[in-house]
Backbone as JSON, one array per atom type, in Angstrom:
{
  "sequence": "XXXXXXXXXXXXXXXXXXXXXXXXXXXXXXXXXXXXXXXXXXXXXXXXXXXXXXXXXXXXXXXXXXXXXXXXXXXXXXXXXXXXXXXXXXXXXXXXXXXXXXXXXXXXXXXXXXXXXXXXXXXXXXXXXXXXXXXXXXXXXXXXXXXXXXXXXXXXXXXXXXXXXXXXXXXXXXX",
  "N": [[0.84, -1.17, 0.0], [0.59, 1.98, -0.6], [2.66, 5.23, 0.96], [1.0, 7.19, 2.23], [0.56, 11.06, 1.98], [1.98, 13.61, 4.61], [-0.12, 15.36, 6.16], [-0.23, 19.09, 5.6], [0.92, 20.36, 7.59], [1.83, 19.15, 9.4], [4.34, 18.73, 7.83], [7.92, 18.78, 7.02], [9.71, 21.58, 6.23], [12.49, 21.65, 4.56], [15.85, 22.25, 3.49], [17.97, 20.71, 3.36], [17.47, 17.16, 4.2], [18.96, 15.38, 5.55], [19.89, 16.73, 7.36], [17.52, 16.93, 9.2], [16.69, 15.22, 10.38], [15.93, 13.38, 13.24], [16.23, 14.62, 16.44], [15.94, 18.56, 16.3], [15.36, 18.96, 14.4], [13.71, 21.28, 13.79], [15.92, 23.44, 13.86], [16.48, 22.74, 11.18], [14.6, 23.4, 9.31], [14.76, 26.26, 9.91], [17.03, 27.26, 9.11], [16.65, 26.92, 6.62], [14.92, 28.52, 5.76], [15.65, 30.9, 6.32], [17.76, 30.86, 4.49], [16.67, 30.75, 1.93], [15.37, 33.35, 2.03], [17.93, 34.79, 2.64], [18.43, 34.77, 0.19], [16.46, 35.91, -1.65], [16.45, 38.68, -0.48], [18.78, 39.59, -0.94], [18.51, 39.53, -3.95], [16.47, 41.11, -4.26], [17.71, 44.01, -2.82], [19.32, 44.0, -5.21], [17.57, 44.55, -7.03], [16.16, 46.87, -6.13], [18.08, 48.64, -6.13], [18.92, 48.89, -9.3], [16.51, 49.89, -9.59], [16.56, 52.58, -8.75], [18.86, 53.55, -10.21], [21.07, 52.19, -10.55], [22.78, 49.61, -11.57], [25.29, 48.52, -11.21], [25.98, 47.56, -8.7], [27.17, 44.96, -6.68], [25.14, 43.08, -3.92], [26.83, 43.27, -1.72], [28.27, 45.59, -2.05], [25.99, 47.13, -1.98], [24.78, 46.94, 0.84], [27.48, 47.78, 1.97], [27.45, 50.87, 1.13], [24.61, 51.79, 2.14], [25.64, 51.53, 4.65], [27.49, 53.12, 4.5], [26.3, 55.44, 4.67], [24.52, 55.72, 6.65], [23.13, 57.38, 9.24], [24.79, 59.75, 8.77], [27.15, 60.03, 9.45], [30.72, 59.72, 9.44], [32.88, 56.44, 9.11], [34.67, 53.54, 9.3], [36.56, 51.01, 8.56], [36.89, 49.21, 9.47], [34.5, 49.75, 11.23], [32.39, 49.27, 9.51], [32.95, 46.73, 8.88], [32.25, 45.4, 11.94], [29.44, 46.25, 12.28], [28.15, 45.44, 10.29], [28.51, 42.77, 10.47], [30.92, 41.18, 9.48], [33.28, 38.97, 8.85], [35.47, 39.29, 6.83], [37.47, 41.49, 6.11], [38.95, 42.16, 3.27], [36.95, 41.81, 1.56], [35.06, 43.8, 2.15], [36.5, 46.25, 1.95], [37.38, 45.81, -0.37], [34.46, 46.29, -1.94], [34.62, 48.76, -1.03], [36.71, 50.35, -2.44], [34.88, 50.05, -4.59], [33.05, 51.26, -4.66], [34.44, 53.97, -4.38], [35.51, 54.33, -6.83], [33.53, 54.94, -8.37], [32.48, 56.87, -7.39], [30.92, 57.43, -5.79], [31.16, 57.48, -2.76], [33.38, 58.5, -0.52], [36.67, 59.17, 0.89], [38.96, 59.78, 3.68], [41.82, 60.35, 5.14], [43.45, 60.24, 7.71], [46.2, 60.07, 9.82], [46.74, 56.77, 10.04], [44.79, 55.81, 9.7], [41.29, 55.45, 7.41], [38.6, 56.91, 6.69], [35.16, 57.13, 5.97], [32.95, 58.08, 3.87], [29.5, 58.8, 2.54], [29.16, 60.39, -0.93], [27.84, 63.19, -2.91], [26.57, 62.02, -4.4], [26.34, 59.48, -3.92], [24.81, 59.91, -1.54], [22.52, 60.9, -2.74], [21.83, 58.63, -4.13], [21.34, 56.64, -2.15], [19.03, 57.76, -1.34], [17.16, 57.88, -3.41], [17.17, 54.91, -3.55], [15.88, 54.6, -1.08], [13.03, 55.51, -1.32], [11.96, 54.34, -3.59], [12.13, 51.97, -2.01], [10.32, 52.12, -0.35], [7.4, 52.42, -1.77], [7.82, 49.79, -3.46], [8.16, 47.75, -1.41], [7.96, 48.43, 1.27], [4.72, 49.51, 1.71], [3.55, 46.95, 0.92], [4.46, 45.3, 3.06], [2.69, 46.91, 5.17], [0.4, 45.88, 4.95], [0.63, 43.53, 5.93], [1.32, 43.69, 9.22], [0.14, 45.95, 11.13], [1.35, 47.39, 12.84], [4.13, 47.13, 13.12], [5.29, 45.96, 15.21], [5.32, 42.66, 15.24], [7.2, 42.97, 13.03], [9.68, 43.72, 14.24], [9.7, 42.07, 16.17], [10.39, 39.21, 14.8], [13.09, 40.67, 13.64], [14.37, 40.64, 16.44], [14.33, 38.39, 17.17], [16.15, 37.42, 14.97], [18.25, 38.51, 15.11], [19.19, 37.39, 17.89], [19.64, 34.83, 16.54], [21.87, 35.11, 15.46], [23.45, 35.58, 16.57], [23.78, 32.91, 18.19], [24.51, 31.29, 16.03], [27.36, 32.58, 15.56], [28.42, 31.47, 18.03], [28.66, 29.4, 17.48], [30.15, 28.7, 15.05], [32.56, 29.78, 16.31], [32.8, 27.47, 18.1], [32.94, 25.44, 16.26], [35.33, 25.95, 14.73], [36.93, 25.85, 16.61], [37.1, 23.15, 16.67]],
  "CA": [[0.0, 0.0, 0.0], [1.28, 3.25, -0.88], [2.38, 6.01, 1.72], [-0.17, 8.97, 2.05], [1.32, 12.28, 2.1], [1.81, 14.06, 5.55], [-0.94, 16.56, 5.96], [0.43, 20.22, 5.38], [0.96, 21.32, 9.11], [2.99, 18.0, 10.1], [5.6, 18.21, 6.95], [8.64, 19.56, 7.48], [10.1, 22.0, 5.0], [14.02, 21.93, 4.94], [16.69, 22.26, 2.37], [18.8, 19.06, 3.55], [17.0, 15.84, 4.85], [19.78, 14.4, 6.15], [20.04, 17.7, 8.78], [16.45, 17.3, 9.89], [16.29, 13.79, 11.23], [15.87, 13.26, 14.06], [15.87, 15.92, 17.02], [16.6, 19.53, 15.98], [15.06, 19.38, 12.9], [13.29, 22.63, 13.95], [16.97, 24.58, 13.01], [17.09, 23.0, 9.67], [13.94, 24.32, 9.14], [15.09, 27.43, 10.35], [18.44, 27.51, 8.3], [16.18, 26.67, 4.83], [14.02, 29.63, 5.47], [17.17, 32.09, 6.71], [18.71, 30.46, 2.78], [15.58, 31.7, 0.68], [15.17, 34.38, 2.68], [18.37, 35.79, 2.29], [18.5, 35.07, -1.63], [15.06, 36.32, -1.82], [16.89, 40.18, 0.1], [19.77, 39.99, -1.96], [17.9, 39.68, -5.31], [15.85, 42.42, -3.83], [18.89, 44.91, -2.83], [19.85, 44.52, -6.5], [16.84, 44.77, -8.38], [15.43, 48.01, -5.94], [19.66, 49.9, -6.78], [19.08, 49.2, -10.34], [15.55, 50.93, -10.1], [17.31, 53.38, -8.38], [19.58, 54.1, -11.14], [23.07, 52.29, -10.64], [22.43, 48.54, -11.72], [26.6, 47.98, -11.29], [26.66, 46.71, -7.48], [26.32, 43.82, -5.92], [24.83, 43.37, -2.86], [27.83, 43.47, -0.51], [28.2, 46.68, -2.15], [24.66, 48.02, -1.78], [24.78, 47.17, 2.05], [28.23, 48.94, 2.53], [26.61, 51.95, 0.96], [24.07, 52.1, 3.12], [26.02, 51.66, 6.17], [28.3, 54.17, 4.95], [25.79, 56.72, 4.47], [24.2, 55.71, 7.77], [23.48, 58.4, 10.07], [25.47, 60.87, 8.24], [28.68, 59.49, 10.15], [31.87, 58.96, 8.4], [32.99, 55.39, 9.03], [36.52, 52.95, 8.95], [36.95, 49.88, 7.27], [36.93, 48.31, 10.96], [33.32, 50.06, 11.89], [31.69, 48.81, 8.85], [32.57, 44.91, 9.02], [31.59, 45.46, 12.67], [28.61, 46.84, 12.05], [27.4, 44.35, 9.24], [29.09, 41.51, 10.89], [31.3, 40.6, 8.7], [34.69, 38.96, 8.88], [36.35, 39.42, 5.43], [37.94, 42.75, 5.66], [38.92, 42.27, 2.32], [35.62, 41.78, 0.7], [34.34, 45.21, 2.2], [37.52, 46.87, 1.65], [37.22, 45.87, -2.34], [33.26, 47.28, -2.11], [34.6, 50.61, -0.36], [37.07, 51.02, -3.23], [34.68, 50.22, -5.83], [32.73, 52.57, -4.39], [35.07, 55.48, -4.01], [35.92, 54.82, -8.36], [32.21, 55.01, -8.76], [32.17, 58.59, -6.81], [29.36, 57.22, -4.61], [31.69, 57.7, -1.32], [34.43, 59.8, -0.54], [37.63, 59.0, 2.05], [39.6, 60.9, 4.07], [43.07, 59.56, 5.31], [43.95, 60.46, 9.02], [47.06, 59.07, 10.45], [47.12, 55.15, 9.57], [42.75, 55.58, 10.09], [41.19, 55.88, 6.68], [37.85, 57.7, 7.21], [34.55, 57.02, 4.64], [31.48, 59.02, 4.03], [29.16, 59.04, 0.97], [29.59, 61.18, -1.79], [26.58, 63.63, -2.52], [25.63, 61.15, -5.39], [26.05, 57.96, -3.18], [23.55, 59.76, -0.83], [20.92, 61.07, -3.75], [21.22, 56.95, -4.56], [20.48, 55.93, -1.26], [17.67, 58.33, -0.9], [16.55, 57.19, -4.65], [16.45, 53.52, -3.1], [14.36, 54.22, -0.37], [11.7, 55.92, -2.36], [11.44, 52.18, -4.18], [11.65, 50.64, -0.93], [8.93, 52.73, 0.64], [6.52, 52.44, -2.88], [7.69, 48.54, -3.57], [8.76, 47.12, -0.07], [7.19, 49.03, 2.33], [3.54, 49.1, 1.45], [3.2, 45.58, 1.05], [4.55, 44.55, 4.92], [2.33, 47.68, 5.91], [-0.81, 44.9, 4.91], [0.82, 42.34, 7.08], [1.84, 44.06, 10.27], [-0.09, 47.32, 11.1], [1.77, 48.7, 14.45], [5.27, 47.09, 13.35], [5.49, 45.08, 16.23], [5.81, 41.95, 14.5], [8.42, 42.54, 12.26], [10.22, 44.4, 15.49], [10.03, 40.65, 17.13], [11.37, 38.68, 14.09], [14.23, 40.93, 13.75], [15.04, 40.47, 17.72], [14.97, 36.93, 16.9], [17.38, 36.89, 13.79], [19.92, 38.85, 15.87], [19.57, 36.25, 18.59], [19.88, 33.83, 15.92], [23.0, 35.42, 14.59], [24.76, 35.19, 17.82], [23.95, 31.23, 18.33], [25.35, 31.19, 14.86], [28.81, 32.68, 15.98], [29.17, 31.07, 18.81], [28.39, 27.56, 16.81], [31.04, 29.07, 14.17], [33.36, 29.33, 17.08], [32.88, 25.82, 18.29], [33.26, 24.47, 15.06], [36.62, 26.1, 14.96], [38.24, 25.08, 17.6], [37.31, 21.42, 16.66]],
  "C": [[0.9, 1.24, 0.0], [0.84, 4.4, 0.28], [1.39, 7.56, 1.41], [0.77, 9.61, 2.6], [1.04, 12.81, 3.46], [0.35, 15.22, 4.97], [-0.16, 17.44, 6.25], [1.2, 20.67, 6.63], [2.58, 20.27, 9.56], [4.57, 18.07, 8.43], [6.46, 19.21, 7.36], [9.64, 20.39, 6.0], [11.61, 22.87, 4.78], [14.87, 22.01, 3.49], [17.6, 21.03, 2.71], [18.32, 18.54, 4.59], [17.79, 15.38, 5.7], [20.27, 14.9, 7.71], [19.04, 17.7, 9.25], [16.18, 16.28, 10.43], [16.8, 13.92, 13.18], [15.41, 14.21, 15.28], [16.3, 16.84, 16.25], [16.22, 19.75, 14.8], [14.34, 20.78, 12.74], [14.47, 23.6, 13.23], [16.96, 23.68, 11.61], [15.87, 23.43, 8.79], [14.13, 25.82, 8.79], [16.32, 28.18, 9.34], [17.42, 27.6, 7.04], [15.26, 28.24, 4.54], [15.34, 31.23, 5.62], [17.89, 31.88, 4.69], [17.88, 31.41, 2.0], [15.93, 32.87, 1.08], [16.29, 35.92, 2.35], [19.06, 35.94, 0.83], [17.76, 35.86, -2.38], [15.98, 37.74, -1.2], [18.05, 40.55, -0.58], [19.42, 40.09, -3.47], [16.89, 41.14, -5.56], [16.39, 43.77, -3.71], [19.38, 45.29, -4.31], [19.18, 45.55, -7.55], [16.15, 46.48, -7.9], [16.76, 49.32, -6.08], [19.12, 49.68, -8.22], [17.41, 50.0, -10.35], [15.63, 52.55, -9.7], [18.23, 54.33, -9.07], [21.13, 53.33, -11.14], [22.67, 50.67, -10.36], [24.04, 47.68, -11.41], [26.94, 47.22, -9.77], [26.01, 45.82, -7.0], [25.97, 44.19, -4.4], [25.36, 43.76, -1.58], [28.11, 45.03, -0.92], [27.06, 47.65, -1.51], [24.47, 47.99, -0.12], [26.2, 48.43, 2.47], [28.13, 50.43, 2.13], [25.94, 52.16, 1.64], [24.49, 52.27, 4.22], [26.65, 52.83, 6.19], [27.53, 55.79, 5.11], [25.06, 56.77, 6.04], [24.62, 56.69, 9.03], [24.62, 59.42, 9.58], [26.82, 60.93, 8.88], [29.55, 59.04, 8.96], [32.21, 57.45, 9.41], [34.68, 54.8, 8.44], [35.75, 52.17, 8.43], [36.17, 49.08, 8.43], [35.21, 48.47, 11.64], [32.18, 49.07, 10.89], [31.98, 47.41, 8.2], [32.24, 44.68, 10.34], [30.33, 45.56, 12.95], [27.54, 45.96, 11.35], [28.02, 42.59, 9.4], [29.6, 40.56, 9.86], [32.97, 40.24, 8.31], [35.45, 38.9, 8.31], [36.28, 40.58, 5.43], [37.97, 42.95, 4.26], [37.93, 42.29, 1.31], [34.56, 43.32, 0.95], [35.54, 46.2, 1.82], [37.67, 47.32, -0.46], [35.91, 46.31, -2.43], [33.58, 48.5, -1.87], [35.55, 51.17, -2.02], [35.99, 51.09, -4.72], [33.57, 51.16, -6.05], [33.05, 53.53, -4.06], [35.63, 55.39, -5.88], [34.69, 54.79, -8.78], [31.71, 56.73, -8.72], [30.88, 58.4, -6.0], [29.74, 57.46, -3.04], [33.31, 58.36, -1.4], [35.44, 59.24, 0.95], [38.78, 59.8, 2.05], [41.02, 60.11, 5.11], [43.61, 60.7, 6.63], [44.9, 59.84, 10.09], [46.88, 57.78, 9.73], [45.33, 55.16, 9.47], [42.6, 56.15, 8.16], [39.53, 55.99, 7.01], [36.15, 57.41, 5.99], [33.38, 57.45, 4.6], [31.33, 59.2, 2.41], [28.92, 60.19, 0.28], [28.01, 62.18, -1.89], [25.94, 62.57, -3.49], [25.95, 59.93, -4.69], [24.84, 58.75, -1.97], [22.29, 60.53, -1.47], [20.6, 59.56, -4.31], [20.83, 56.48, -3.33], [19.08, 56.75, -1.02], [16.82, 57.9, -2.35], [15.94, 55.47, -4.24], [15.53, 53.57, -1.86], [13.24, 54.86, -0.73], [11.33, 55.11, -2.99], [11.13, 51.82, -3.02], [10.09, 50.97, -0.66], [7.49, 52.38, -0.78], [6.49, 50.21, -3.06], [7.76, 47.35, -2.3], [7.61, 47.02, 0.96], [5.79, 48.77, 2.76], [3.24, 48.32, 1.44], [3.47, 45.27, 2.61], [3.49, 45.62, 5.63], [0.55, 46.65, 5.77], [-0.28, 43.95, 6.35], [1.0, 42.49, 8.36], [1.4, 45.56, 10.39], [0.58, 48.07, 12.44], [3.46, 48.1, 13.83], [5.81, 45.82, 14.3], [5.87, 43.6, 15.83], [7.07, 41.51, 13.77], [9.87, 43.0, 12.93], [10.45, 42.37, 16.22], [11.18, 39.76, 16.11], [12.83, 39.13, 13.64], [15.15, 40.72, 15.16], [15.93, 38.99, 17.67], [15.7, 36.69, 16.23], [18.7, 37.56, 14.66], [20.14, 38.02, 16.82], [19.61, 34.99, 17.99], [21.35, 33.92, 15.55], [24.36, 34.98, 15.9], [24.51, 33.5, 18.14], [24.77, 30.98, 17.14], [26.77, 31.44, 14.81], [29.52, 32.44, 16.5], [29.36, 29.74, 18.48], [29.7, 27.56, 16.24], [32.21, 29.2, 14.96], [34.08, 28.39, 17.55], [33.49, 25.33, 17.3], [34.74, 24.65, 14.64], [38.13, 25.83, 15.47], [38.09, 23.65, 17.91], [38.56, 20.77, 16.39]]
}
C-alpha cells in the first residue's frame, strides 16, 4: 500500500534531509528559510539599486553603501565589518574602493585611520532607493503588520539567531 502524504501542518520543509532527522530538525527548518530568505533580500537589494539608477553593485556593495551613508557618520573599514558583521575585511575593503571609483563615497586619510562618508551622489542613490523601498517594499509589509510590532520581534529573533550562529562558528573552529 502506498504512503499517504503528511498533511500540510505536520511536513517539514528543509533544504537538507539528512540535517532534519531526528531531534533539531526545527533549526534546519530554520536555516532553509534564513537560505531563501536571504537570496530572496539579496535579489531584492539589486533589483530596488538598479531601479534606483546604478544597476553595477552587488549586494555586498549596496549594504556597505548604506552603512556608509548611515546616520550621516563617516565610518573605517573596521566600523563597517563590525557593524554588518562581517569577517572578510577584504571583501568590504574591495566594495569601499569600488565605491570610491564610482564617486558614490568619498575618504579621508587620518594618520594610519582611513575615514569614509558618501559622496553627494552615493547619498541622492540611497535616498533614490528608499523611495522604491517605501513604494515597492514598504507598502506591502504595511498589509501584514499594522503597528510594526511583528516585524520588530522577528528581527530580535534573527539577531539572537545570529549570535547562536557565531558562537556555533566558534565551536566548530576550535574542533
Amino acid at each position: 500500500m502506498a504512503d499517504t502524504p503528511k498533511p500540510l501542518p505536520e511536513r517539514r520543509i528543509v533544504s537538507s534531509r539528512h540535517l532534519a532527522e531526528g531531534e533539531g530538525w526545527e533549526a534546519s527548518e530554520l536555516e532553509y528559510g534564513m537560505i531563501i530568505a536571504y537570496n530572496a533580500f539579496t535579489r531584492w537589494m539589486s533589483r530596488c539599486m538598479a531601479a534606483a539608477g546604478n544597476a553595477d553593485l552587488t549586494p555586498l556593495e549596496i549594504l556597505v553603501l548604506h552603512n556608509t551613508n548611515h546616520r550621516g557618520r563617516e565610518k573605517r573599514l573596521t566600523d563597517i565589518c563590525f557593524l554588518l558583521n562581517i569577517e572578510d575585511t577584504h571583501t568590504v575593503n574591495y566594495a569601499l574602493r569600488k565605491l570610491l571609483k564610482s564617486d558614490l563615497v568619498e575618504a579621508e586619510k587620518r594618520g594610519k585611520e582611513v575615514f569614509y562618508r558618501t559622496s553627494k551622489a552615493g547619498s541622492d542613490l540611497c535616498e533614490a532607493y528608499r523611495t522604491i523601498r517605501q513604494t515597492c517594499l514598504l507598502e506591502g509589509l504595511g498589509r501584514m503588520d499594522t503597528n510594526g510590532e511583528e516585524l520588530r520581534q522577528v528581527a530580535a529573533s534573527l539577531r539572537t539567531m545570529s549570535g547562536q550562529f557565531d558562537q556555533a562558528s566558534r565551536a566548530a573552529a576550535s574542533l
